[in-house]
LUMSENU-524481 format. One record per atom (N, C-alpha, C): x, y, z; residue in one letter; atom name. Coordinates in steps of 0.02 Angstrom, whole numbers, plus 50000, padded with zeros to 5 digits. Example, Ala and Ser with C-alpha at 12.3 -4.5 7.8 and 13.67 -1.06 7.14 Angstrom:
# LUMSENU-524481
east 50660	north 49716	up 50390	aa A	at N
east 50615	north 49775	up 50390	aa A	at CA
east 50660	north 49835	up 50390	aa A	at C
east 50642	north 49888	up 50354	aa S	at N
east 50684	north 49947	up 50357	aa S	at CA
east 50645	north 50002	up 50394	aa S	at C
***
This chain:
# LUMSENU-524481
east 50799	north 52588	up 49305	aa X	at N
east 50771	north 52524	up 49288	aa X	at CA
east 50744	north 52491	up 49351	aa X	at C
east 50685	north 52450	up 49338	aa X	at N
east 50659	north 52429	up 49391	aa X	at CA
east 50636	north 52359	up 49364	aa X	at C
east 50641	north 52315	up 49429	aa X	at N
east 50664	north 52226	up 49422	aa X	at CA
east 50600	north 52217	up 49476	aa X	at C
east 50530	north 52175	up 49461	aa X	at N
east 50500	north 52151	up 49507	aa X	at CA
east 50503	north 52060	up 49469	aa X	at C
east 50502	north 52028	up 49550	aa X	at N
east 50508	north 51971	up 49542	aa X	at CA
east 50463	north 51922	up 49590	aa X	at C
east 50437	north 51884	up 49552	aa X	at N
east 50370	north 51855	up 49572	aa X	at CA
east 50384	north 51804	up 49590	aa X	at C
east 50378	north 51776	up 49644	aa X	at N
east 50390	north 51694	up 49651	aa X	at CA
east 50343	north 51670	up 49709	aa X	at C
east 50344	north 51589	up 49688	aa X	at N
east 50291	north 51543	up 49717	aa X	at CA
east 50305	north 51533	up 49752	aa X	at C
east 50295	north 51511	up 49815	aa X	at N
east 50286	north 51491	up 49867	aa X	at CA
east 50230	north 51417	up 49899	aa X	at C
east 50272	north 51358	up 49882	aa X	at N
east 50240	north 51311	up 49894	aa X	at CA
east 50258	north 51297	up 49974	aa X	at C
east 50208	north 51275	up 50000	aa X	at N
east 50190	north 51272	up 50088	aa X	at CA
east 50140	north 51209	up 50110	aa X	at C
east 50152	north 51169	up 50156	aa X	at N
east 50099	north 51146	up 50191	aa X	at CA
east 50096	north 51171	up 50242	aa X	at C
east 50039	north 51228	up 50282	aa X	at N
east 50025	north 51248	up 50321	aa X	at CA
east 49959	north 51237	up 50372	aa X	at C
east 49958	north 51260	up 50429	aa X	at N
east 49893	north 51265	up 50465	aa X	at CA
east 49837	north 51303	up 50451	aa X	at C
east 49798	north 51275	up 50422	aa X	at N
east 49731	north 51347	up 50403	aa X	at CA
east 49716	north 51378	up 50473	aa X	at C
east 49700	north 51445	up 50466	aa X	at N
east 49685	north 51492	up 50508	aa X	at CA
east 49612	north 51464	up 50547	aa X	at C
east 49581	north 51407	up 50550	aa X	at N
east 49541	north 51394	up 50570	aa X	at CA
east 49565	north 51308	up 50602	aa X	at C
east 49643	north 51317	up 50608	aa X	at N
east 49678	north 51272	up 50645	aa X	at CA
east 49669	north 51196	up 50606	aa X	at C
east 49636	north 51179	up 50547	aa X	at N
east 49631	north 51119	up 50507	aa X	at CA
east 49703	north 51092	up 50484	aa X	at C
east 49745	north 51041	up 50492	aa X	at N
east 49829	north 51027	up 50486	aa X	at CA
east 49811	north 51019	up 50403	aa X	at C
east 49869	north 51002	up 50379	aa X	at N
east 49884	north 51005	up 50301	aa X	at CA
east 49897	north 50941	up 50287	aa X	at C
east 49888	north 50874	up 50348	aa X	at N
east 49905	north 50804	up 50323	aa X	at CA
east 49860	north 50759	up 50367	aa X	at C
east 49802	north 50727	up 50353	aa X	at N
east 49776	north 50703	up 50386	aa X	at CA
east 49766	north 50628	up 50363	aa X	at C
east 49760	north 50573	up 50430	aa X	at N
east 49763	north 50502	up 50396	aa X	at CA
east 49693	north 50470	up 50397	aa X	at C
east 49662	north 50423	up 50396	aa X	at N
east 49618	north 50410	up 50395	aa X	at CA
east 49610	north 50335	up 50378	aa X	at C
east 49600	north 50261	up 50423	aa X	at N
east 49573	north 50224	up 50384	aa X	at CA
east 49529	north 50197	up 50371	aa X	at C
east 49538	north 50141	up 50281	aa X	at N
east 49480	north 50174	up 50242	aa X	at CA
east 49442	north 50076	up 50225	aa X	at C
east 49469	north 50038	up 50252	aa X	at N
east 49465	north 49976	up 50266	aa X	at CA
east 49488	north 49927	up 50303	aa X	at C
east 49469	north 49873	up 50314	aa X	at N
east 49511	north 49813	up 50365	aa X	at CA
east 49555	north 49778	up 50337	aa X	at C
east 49563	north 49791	up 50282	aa X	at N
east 49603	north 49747	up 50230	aa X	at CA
east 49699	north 49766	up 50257	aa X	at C
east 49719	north 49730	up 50228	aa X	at N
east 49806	north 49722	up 50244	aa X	at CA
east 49828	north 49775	up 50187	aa X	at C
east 49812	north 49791	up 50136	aa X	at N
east 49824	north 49812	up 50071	aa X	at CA
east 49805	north 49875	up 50074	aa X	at C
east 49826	north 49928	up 50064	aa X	at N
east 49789	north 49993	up 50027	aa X	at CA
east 49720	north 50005	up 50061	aa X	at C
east 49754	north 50024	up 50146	aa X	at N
east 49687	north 50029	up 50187	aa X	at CA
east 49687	north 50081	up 50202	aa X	at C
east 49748	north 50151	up 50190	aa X	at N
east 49736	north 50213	up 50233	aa X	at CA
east 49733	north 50265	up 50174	aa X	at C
east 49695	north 50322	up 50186	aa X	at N
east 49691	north 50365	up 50151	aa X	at CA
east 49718	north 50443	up 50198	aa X	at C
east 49774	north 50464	up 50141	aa X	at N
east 49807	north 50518	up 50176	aa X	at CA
east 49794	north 50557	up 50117	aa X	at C
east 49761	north 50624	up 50162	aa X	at N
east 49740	north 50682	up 50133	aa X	at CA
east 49802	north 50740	up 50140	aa X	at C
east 49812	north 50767	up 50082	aa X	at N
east 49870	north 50825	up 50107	aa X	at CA
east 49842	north 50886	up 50062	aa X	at C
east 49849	north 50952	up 50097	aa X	at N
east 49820	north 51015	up 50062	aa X	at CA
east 49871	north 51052	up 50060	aa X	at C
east 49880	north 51069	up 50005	aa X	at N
east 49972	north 51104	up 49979	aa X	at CA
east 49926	north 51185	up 49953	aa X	at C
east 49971	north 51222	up 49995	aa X	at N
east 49954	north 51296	up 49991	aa X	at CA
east 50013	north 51339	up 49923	aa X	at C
east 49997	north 51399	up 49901	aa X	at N
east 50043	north 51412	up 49869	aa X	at CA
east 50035	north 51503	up 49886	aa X	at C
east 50102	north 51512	up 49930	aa X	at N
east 50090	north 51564	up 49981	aa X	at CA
east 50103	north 51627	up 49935	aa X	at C
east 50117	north 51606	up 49861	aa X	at N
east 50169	north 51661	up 49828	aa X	at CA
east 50125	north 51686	up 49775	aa X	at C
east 50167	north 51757	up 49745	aa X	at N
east 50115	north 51782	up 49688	aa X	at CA
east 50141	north 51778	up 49621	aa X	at C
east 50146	north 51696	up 49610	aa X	at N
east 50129	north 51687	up 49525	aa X	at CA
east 50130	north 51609	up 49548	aa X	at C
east 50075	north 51596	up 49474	aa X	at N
east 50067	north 51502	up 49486	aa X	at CA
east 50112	north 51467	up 49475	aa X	at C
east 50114	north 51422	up 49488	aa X	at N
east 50167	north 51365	up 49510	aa X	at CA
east 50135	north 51296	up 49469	aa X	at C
east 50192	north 51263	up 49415	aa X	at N
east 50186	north 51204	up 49388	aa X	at CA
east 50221	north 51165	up 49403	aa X	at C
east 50190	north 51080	up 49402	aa X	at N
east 50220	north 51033	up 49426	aa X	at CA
east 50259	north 51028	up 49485	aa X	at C
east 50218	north 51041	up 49544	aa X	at N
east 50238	north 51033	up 49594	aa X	at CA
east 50243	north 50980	up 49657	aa X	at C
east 50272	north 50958	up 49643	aa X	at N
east 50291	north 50883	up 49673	aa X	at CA
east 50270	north 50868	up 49769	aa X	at C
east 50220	north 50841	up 49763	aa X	at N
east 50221	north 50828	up 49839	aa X	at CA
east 50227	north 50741	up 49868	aa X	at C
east 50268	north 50730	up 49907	aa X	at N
east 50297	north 50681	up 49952	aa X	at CA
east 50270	north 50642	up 49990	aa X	at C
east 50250	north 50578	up 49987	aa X	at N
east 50234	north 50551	up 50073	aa X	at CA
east 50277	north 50506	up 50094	aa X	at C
east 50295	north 50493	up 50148	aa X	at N
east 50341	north 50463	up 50170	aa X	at CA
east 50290	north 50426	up 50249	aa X	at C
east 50332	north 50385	up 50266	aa X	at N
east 50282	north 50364	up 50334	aa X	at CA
east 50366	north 50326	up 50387	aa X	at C
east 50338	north 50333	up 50450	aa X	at N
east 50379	north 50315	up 50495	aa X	at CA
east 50337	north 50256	up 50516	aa X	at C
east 50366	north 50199	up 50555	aa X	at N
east 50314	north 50136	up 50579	aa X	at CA
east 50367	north 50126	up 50609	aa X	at C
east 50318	north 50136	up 50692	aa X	at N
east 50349	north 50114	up 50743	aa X	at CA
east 50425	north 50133	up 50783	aa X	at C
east 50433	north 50187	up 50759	aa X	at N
east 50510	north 50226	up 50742	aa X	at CA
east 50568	north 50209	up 50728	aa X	at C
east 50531	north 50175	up 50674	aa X	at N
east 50593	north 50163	up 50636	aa X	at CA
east 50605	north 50203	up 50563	aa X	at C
east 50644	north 50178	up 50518	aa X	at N
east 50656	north 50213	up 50486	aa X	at CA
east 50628	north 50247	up 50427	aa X	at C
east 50618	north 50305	up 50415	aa X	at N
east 50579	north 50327	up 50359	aa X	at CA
east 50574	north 50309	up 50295	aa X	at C
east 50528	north 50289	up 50275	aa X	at N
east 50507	north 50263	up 50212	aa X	at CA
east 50453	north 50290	up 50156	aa X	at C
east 50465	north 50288	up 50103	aa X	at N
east 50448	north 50324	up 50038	aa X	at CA
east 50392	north 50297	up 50019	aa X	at C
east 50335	north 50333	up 50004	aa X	at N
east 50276	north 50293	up 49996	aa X	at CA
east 50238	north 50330	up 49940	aa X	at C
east 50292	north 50367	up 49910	aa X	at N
east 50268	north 50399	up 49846	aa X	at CA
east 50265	north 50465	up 49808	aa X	at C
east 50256	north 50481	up 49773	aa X	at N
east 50229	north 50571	up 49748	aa X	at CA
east 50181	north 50575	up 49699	aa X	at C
east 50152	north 50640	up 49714	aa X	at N
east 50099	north 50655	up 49683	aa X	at CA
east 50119	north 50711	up 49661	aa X	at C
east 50099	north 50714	up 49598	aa X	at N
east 50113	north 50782	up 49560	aa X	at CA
east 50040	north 50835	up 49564	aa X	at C
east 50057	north 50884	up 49578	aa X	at N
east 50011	north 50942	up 49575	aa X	at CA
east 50024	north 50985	up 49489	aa X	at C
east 49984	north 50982	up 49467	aa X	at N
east 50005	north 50998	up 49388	aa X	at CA
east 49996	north 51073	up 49385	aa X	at C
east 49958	north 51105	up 49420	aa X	at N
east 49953	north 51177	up 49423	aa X	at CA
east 49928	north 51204	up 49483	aa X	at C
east 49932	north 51247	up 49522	aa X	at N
east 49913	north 51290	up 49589	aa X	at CA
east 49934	north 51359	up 49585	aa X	at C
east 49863	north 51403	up 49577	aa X	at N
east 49875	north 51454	up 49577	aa X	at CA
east 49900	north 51527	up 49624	aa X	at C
east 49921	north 51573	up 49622	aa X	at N
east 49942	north 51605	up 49672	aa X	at CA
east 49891	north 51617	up 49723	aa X	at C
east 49899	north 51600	up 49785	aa X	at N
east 49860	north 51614	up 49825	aa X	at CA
east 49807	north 51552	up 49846	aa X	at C
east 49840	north 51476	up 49787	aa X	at N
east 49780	north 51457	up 49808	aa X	at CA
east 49801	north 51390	up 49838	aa X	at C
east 49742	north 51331	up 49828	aa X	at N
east 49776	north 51276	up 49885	aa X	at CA
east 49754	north 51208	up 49821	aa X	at C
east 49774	north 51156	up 49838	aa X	at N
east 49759	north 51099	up 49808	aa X	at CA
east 49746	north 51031	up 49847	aa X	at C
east 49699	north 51005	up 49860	aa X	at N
east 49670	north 50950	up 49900	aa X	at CA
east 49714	north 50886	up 49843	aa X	at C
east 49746	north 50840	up 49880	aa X	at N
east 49768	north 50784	up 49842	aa X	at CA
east 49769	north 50696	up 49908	aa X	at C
east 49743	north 50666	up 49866	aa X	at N
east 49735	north 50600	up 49927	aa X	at CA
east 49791	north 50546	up 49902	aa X	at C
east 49806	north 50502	up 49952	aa X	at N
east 49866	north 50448	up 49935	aa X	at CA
east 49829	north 50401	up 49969	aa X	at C
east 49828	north 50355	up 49910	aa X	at N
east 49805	north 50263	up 49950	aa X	at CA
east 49854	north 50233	up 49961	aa X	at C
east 49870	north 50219	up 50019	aa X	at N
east 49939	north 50191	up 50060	aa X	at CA
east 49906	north 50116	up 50112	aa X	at C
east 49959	north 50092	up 50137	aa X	at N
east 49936	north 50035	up 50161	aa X	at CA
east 49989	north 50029	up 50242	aa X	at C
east 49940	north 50031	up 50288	aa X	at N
east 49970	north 50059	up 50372	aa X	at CA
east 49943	north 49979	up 50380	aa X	at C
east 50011	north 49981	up 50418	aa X	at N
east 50003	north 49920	up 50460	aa X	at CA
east 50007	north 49938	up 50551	aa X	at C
east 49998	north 49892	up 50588	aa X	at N
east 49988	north 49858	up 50655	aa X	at CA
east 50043	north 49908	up 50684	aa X	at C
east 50022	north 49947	up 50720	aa X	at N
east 50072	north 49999	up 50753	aa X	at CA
east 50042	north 50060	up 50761	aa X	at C
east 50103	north 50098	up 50741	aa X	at N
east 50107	north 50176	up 50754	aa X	at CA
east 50126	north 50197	up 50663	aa X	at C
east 50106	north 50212	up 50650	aa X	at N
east 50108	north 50230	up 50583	aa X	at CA
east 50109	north 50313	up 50581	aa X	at C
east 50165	north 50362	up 50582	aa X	at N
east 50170	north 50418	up 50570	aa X	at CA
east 50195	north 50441	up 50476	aa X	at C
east 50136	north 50476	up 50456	aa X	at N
east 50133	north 50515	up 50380	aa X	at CA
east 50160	north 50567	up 50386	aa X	at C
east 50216	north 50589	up 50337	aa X	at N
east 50233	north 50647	up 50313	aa X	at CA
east 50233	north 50670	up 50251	aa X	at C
east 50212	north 50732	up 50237	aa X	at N
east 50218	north 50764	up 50178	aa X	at CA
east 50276	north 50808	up 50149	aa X	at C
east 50298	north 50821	up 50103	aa X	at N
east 50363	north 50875	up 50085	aa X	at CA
east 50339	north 50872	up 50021	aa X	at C
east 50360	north 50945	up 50029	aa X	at N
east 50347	north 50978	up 49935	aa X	at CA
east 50429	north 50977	up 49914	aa X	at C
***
């Protein structure tokens, strides 16, 4: 008897052309819902993957980490990647974004 077993592999990684998997960006002067964070969720494994939950969180000023939301990825196929954006709101500082699947 023979058992093969397929599994997904969800990843935020470095593309081979060195592009990061979380980038910030802001997207007005406003106090409110001024930054736009891009995150590209890879799926390193061989079978697709549903409802896959990705994370942002942000540090300000180093202090303590804070929850700034999830985005659901509803399908990603093996091998492939999914572009997803978060409208977040960065204030006066140092504003560090993280992602987790």
């Amino acid at each position: 008897r023979w058992e093969t077993t397929f599994r997904a592999d969800p990843a935020l990684v470095v593309s081979s052309g060195g592009a990061v998997p979380v980038t910030a960006a802001q997207i007005s002067s406003g106090t409110s819902n001024n930054v736009r964070v891009d995150v590209v969720v890879s799926n390193l494994g061989s079978t697709t993957m549903s409802n896959v939950p990705v994370n942002l969180a942000v540090v300000r000023n180093g202090g303590a980490s804070e929850s700034l939301g999830q985005i659901v990825v509803p399908s990603l196929a093996a091998g492939g990647t999914a572009s997803i954006s978060f409208t977040v709101t960065g204030r006066a500082g140092v504003n560090v974004f993280t992602a987790s699947i």
